[in-house]
N, C-alpha and C positions, 0 to 999 in steps of 0.2 A: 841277408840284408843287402839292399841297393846302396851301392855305391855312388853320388853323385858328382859333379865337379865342384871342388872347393873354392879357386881361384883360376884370374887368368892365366892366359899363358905369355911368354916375352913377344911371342911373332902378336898377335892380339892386344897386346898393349902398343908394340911399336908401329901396327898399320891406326888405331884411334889416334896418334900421337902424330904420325907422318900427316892425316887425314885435317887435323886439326890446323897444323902447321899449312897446311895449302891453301885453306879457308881463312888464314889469318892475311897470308901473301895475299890474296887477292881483295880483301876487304879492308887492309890499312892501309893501303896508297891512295883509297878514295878518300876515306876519311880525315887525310893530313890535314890537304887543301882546306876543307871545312874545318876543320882545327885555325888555321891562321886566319880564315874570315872571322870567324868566332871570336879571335882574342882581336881582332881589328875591332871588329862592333862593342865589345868591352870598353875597349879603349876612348871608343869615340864617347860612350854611353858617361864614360867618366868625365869626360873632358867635358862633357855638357854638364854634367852638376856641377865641377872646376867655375864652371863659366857663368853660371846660376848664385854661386858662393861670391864669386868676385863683382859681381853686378847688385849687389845683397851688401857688400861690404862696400861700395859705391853711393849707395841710396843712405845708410848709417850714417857711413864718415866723412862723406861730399868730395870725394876722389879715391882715386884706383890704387889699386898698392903699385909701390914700386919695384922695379926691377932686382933692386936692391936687397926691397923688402921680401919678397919672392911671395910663395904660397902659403908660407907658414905664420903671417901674417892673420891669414881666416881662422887659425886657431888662438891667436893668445895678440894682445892688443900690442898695438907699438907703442913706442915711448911715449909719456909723457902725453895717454889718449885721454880725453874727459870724454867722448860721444862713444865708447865702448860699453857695450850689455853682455854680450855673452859672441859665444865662438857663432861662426857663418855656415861650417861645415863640422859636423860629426871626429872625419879624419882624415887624413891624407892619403888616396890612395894610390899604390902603387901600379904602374901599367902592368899587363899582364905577361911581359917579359921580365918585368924584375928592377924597371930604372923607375926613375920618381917621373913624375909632369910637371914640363919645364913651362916658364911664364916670362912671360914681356910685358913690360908695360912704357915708351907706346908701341903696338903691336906695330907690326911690316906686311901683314897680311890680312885677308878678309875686310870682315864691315866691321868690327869692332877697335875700340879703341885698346888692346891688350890682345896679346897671341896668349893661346893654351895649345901645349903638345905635345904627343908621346916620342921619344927617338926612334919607336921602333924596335923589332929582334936583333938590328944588329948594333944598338947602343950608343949611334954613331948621330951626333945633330947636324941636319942638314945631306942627309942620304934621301933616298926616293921612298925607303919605307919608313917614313917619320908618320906619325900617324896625327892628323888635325882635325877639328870639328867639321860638320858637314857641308858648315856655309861657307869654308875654306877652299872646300873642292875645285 
């Protein structure tokens, strides 16, 4: 009878494993950067429906939420509403670092009367990677 090989061997395992490893180094430093474009564009993409809800909740109720009232206003009516039907937005969501989208009303920036905006990966309001809609730019 022929004996054949059953399994590998460690030097065979440790050069596919070395091999793999070298193919990862050079392929996830490209990747990052597109990684943070990615959750930038999320970001914005959310801040536009943010900004669609609040313009929706505008047109209903014949003024903007307030500062006060914040976001959570598009989901469940303020005090004492009688021009209230149903919620503006689905949910709230969350930017794609992990903080909520913050809101003004009246806004300090753009054409609109209200800011929408993310803080950003470093969590920080008012840093350079704060993320804003695109007519903000």
């Amino acid at each position: 009878m022929k004996h054949g090989r059953q399994a590998f061997t460690l030097i065979e395992l440790m050069v596919v494993v070395i091999i793999i490893a070298a193919l990862a180094g050079m392929v996830l430093p490209r990747l990052m950067p597109a990684s943070d474009a990615a959750k930038r564009r999320i970001a914005r993409h959310d801040i536009a429906n943010i900004e669609l809800a609040v313009k929706l909740y505008r047109l209903h109720m014949n003024r903007y939420p307030t500062s006060e009232e914040g976001l959570a206003v598009l989901l469940a009516p303020p005090a004492k509403s009688k021009d209230w039907t149903e919620p503006f937005i689905d949910r709230l969501p969350i930017d794609p670092w992990g903080h909520p989208y913050r809101y003004r009303h009246p806004g300090t920036r753009g054409n609109e009367p209200f800011d929408v905006w993310s803080v950003g990966p470093d969590g920080r309001d008012g840093s350079e990677d704060d993320v804003v809609s695109r007519h903000e730019e």
